[in-house]
C-alpha positions as CSV (number, residue, x, y, z in Angstrom):
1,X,58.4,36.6,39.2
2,X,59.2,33.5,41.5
3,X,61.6,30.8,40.9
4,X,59.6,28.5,38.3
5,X,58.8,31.6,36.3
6,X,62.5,32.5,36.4
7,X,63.4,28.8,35.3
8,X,60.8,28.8,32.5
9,X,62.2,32.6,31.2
10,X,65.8,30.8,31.3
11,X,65.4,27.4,29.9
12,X,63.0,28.5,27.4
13,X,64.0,31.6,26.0
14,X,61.8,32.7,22.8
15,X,58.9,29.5,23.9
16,X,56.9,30.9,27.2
17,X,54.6,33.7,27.3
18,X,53.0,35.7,29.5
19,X,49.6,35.0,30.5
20,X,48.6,37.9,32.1
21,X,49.7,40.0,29.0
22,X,47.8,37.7,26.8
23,X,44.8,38.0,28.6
24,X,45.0,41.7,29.0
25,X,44.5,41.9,24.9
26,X,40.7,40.9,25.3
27,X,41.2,38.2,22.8
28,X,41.7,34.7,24.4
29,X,37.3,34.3,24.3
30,X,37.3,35.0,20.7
31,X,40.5,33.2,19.5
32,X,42.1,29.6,20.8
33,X,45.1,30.3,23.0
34,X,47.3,29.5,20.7
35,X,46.9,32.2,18.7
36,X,46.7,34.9,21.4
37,X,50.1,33.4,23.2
38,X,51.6,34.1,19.6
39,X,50.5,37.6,19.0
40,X,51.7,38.5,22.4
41,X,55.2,37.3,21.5
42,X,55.4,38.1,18.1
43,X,55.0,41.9,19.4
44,X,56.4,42.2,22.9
45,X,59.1,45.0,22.9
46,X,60.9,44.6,26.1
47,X,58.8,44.0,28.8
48,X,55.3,45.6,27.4
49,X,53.2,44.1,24.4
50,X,52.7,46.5,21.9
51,X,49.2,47.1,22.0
52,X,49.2,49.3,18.5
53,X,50.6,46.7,16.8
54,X,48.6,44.0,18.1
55,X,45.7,46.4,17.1
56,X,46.7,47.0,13.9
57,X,47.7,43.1,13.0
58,X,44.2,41.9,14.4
59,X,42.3,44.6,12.4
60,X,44.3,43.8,9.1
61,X,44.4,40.0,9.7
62,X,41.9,38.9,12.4
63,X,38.7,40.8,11.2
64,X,35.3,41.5,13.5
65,X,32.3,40.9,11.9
66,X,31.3,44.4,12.1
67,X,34.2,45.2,9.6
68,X,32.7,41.8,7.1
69,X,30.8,44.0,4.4
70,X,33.8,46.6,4.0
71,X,36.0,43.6,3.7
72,X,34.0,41.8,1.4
73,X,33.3,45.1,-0.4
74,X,37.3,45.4,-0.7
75,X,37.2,41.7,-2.4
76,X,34.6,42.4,-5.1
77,X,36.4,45.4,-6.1
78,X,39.5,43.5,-6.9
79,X,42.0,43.6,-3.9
80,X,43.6,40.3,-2.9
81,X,43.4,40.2,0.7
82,X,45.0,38.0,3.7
83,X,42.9,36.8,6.6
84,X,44.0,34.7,9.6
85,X,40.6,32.6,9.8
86,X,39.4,29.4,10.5
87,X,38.7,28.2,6.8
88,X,36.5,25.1,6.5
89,X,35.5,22.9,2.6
90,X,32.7,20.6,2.5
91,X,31.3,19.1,-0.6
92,X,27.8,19.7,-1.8
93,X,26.8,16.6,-3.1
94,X,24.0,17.6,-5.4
95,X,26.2,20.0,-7.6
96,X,29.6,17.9,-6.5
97,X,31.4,21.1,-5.8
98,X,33.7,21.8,-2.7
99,X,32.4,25.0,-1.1
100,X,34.4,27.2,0.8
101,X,33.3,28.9,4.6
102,X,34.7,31.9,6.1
103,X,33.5,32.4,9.1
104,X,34.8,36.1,9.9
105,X,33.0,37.1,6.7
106,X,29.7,35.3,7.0
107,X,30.0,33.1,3.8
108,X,29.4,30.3,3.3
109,X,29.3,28.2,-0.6
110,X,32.3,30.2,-1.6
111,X,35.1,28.6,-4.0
112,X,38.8,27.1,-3.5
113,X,41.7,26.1,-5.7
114,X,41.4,22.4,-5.9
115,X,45.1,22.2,-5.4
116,X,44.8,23.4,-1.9
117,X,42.2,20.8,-1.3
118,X,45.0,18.4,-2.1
119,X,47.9,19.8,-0.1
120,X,45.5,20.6,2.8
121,X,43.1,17.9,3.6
122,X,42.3,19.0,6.5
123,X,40.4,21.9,4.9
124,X,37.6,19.3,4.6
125,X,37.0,18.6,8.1
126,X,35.9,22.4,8.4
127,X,37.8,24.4,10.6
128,X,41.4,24.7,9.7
129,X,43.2,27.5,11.2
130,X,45.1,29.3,8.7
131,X,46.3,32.4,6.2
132,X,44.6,32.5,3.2
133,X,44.7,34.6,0.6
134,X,41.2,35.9,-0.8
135,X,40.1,37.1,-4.0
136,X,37.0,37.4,-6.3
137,X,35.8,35.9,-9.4
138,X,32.6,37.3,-11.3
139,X,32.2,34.1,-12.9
140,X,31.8,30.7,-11.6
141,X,31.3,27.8,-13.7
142,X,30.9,29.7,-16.7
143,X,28.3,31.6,-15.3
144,X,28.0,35.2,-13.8
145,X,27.5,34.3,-10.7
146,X,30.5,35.7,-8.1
147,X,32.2,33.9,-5.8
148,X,35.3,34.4,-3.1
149,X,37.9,32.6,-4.4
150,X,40.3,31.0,-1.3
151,X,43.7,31.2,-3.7
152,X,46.4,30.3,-1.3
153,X,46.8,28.8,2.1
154,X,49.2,28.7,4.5
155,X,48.8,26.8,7.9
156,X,49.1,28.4,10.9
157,X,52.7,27.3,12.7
158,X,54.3,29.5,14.6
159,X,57.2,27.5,15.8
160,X,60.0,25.7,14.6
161,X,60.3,22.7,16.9
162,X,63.5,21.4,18.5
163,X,62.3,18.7,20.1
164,X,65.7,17.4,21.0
165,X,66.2,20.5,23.4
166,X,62.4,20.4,24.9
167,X,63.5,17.0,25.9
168,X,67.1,18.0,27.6
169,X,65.6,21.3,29.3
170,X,63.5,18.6,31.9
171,X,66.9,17.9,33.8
172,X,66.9,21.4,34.6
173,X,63.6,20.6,36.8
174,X,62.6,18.7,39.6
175,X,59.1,16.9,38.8
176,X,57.0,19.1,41.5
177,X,58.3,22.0,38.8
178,X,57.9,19.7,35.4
179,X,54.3,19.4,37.0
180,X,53.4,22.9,37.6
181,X,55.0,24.1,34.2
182,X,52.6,21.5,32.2
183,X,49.6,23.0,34.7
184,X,51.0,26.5,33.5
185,X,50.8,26.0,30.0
186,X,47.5,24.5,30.1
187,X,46.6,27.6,31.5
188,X,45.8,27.2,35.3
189,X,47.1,28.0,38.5
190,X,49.2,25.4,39.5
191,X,48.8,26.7,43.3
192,X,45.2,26.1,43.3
193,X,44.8,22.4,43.3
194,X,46.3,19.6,45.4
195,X,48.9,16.8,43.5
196,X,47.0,14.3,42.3
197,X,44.9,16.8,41.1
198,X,47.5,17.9,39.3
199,X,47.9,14.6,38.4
200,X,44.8,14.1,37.0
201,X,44.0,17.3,35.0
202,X,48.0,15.7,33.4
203,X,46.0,12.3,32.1
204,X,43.7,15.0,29.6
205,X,46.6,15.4,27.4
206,X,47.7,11.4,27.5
207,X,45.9,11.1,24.0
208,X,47.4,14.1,22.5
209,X,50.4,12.3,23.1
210,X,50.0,9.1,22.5
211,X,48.5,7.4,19.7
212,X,44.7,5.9,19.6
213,X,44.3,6.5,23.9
214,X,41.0,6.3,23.9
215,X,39.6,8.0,27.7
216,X,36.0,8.6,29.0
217,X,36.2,11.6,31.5
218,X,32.9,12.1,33.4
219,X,32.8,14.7,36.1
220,X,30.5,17.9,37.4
221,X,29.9,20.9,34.7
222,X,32.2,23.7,34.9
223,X,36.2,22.1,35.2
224,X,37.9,22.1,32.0
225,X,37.0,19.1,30.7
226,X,36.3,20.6,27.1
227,X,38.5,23.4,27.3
228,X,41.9,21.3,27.3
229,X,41.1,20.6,24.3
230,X,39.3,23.6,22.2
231,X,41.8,25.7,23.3
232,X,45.4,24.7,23.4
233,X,45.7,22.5,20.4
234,X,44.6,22.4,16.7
235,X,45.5,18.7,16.3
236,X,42.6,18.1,18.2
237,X,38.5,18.2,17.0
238,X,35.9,18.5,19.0
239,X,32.2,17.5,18.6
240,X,30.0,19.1,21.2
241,X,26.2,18.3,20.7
242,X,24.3,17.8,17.5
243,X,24.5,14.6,15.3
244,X,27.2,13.2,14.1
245,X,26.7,10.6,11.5
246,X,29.1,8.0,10.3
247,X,30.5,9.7,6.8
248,X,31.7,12.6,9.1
249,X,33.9,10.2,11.7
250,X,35.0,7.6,9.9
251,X,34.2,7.5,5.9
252,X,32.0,9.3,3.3
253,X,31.1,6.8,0.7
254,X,29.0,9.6,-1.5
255,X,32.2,11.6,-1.6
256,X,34.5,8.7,-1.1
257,X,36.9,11.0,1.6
258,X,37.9,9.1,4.9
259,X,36.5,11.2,8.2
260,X,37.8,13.3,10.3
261,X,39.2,10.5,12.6
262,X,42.1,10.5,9.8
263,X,42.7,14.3,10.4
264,X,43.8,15.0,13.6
265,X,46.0,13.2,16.3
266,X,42.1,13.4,19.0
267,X,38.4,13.3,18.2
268,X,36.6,14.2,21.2
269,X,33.3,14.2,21.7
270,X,31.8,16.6,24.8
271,X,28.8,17.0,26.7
272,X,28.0,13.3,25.0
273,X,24.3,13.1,26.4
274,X,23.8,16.3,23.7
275,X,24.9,14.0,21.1
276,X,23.2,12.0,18.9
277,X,24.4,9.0,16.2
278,X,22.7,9.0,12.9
279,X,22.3,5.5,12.7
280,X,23.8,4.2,15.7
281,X,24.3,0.7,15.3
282,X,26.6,0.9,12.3
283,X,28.6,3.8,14.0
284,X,29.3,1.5,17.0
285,X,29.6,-1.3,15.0
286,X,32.5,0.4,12.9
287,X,33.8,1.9,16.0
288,X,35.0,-1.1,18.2
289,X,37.1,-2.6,15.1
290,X,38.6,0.7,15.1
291,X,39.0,0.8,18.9
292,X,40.7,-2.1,19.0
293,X,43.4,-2.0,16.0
294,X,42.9,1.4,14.3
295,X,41.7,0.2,11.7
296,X,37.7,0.2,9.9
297,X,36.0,-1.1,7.1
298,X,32.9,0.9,5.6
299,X,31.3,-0.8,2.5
300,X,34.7,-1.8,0.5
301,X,36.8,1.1,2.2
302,X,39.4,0.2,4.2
303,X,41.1,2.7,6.8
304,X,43.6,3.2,9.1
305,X,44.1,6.4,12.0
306,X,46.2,7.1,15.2
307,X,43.7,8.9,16.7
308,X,42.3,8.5,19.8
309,X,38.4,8.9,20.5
310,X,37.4,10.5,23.8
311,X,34.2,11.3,25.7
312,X,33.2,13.7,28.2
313,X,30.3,14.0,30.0
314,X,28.5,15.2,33.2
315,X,27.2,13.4,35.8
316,X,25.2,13.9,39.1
317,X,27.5,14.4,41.8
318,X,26.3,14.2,46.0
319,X,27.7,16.9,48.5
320,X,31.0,15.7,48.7
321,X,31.8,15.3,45.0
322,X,31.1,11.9,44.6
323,X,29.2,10.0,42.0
324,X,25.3,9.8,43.0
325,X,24.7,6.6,41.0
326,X,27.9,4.3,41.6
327,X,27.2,2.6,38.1
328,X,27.1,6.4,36.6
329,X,28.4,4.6,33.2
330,X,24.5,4.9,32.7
331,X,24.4,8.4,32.1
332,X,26.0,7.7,28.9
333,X,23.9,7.4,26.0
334,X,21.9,3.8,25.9
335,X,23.9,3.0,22.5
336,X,27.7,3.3,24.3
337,X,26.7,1.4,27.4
338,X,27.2,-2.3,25.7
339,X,30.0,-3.3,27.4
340,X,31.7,-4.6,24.1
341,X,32.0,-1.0,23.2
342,X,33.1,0.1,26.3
343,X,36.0,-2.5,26.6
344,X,37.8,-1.2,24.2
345,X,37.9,2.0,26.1
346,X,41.2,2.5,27.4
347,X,40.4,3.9,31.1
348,X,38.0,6.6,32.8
349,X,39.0,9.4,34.2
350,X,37.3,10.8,37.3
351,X,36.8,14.2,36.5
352,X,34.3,14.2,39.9
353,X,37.7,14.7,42.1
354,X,38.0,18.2,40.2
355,X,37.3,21.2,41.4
356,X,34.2,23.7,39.5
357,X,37.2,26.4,38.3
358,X,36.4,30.2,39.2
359,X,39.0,33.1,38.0
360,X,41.7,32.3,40.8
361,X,42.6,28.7,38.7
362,X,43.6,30.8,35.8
363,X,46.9,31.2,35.6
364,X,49.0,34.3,36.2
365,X,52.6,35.5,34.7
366,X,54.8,32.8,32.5
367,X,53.8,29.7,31.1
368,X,54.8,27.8,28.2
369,X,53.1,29.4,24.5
370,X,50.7,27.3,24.2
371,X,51.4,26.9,20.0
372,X,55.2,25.8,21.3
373,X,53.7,23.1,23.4
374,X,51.0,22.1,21.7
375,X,54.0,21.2,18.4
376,X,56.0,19.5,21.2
377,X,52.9,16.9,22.3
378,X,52.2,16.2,18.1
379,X,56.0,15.9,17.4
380,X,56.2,13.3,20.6
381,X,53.5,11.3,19.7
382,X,55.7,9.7,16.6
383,X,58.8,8.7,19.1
384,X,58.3,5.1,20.0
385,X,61.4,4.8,22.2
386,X,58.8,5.5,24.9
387,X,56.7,2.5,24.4
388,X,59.7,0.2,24.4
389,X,60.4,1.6,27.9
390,X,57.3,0.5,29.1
391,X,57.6,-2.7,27.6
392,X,60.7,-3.2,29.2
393,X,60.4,-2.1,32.3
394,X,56.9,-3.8,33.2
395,X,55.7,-7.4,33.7
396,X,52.4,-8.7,33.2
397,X,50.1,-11.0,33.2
398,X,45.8,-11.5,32.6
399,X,43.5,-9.6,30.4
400,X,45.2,-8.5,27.0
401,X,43.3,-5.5,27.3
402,X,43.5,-4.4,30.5
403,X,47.6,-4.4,29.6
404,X,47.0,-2.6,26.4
405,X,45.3,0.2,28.0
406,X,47.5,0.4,31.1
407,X,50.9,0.1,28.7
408,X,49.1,3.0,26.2
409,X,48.3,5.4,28.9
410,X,51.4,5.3,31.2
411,X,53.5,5.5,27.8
412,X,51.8,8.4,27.4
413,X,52.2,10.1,31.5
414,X,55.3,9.1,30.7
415,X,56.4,11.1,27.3
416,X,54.5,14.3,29.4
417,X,56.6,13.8,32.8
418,X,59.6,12.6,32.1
419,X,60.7,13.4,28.1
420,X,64.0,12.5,29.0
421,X,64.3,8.7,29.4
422,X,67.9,8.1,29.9
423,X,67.2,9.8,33.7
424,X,64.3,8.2,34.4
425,X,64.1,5.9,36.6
426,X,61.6,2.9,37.2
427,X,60.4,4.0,40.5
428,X,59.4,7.3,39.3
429,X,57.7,5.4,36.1
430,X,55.8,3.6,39.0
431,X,54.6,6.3,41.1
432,X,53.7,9.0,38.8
433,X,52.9,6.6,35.0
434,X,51.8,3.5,36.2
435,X,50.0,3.4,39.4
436,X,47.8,6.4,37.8
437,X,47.1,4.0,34.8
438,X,46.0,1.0,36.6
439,X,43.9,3.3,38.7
440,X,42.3,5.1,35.7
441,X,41.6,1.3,34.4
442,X,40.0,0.2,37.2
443,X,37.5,2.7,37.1
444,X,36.7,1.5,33.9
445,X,36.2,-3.0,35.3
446,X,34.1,-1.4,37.7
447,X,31.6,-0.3,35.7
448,X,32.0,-3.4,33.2
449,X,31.6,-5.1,36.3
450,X,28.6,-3.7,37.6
451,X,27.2,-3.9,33.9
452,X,27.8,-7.3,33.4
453,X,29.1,-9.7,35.8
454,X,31.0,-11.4,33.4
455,X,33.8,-9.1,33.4
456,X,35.7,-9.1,36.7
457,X,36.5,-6.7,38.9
458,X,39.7,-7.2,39.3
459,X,42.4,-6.0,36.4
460,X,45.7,-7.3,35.3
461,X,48.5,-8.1,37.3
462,X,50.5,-5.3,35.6
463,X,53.9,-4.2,37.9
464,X,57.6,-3.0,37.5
465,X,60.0,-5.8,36.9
């Protein structure tokens, strides 16, 4: 154990984990991190992970799909049974019935309380993480014709947060060690890659966050750009290839349900040349309002949302890891290239200075659980005290945009780096918040620039006062 692991054990008794035990259990390709980092410290005894227990919890409440038919068998008989699962609802609109999936079981068009629709919401935008208590009923709709009935629900949370003491523990490090124990948690080796690196691979969580960030990371295949965000948080959705059509991300007139940009705190959409938009023009269209103020219209809806929209994507890279095509904005698909559209982006990141990840940038020994820290980032996003920081401490002047985005995303480098404002200073705001910002901005007037003349090169004049 070195010093950082020693300071993370101390400062955060009950909240870290250890990664090397969690990965041990086999589990962590199956199930979100988040889940595995709790099942290793709900039953560590001591220094050793109980591998019966874990063995016996997983077969009672994780299922295989080998073991589907004897549970389901189990159900029809008339046991009530409890599965940790991740339970989605749509609505089939020719019958106008919610329909329940399991996805452990292999069913799909099963029933659920209507009451649990209403306390859960986020049932509809089909995968919610949860407990939920199972049983059968022979008759459906007056008719014999069975169903799996989902008759309770219960979240899945495994921490209560103090957020207050998350935010006093920083003192305790300097930020070389704040750095590494974010890296940590995220699940990589902090040893493996260079500062700004660091840095950099730090600006994927900015939207998780902070409110509507909306970032376009484009980079090689194969470093983490996806995995941030499928793994360590369930505030987060993400779309990777197929269509996606306008009544799924913003509003369902049919059904008359908002999207699932009103469920979580960061839609992101991966691998974006794999994706398609039924109908395009209106999805855009609805989009930069949305952008801009959080706010869309469909038809006579009108919505609000805080979260952000991100894309990721792969480009072609030379030798050296840089971009073949300087204007690689082009390997988007034609539909997000108007520069309209794009504006309202907030900044891109340059996932081409990251390294292709083999097994030594996975992490080894303590890190943050990644359900503790993934509460902490949701929990953060509502304090505004940052925001006012920013506003404070900075001067600007030029493109209201260009400040927006710079303001949004060192607000956000900011709530990750340094939680506790009364010791922050404004040089360290400057090095490690703002600078990063106006660089990740930058990237994003260049290719504006190269796309149209009309927008400069040349950003905001946005500095410390």
């Amino acid at each position: 154990m070195d010093d950082l692991e020693r300071k993370i054990a101390d400062k955060f008794p009950g909240a870290f984990v250890d990664k090397d035990k969690a990965r041990a259990l086999g589990l962590d390709k199956a199930l979100p991190s988040f889940l595995v980092d709790w099942l290793v410290s709900k039953f560590t005894v001591g220094d050793d992970v109980d591998r019966m227990r874990v063995k016996q919890f997983v077969d009672k409440y994780l299922p295989d799909k080998n073991k589907a038919e004897h549970i389901k068998s189990e159900i029809v008989g008339g046991a009530e049974l409890k599965i940790i699962d991740r339970f989605g609802v749509s609505v089939n609109v020719s019958t106008g019935i919610h329909e329940l999936s399991i996805p452990s079981l292999d069913l799909t068009c099963q029933t659920v309380l209507p009451s649990l629709i209403e306390k859960y919401p986020r049932l509809l935008s089909g995968s919610e993480w949860g407990l939920g208590t199972l049983s059968y009923n022979p008759y459906v709709g007056g008719k014999k014709k069975g169903s799996v009935v989902l008759v309770d629900f219960q979240p899945f949370q495994a921490f209560s947060i103090d957020l207050d003491y998350y935010i006093d523990q920083r003192s305790h490090f300097t930020i070389e060690e704040w750095i590494d124990l974010i890296i940590r948690s995220m699940e990589y080796n902090s040893d493996k890659f260079t500062f700004e690196q660091k840095l950099l691979m730090l600006a994927r969580l900015v939207p998780v966050l902070q409110p509507r960030v909306n970032q376009i990371e484009l980079g090689a295949k194969g470093t983490g750009k996806s995995f941030v965000y499928t793994k360590l948080s369930k505030y987060v959705w993400l779309i990777s290839g197929g269509v996606v059509t306008r009544a799924q991300l913003l509003y369902d007139m049919s059904r008359k349900k908002a999207g699932i940009i009103t469920l979580y705190d960061h839609i992101v959409l991966d691998e974006i040349q794999t994706i398609d938009f039924d109908k395009p023009e209106e999805i855009i269209g609805a989009l930069k309002g949305y952008l801009e103020s959080g706010a869309f219209n469909i038809a006579s809806y009108s919505g609000t949302a805080s979260s952000g929209i991100g894309i990721l994507g792969n480009i072609k890279l030379t030798k050296d890891h840089k971009p073949v095509n300087p204007v690689f904005i082009v390997e988007l698909p034609p539909f997000m290239q108007e520069t309209a559209f794009l504006d309202r982006y907030h900044v891109i990141l340059p996932g081409w200075c990251l390294p292709r990840l083999n097994k030594d940038h996975i992490v080894s020994g303590l890190a943050l659980n990644s359900e503790y820290i993934s509460e902490i980032f949701h929990d953060l996003r509502l304090r505004t005290e940052y925001y006012r920081f920013v506003e404070d401490s900075v001067r600007t002047k030029g493109d209201l945009r260009d400040i927006n985005a710079v303001k949004s995303v060192s607000t956000g480098l900011l709530k990750l780096l340094f939680p506790n404002l009364e010791r922050t200073k404004k040089e360290e705001f400057e090095e490690f918040c703002l600078e990063p910002a106006i660089e990740y901005r930058k990237n994003l007037r260049e290719q504006l620039n190269y796309l149209d003349p009309e927008y400069k090169i040349d950003i905001a004049d946005i500095r410390v006062s």
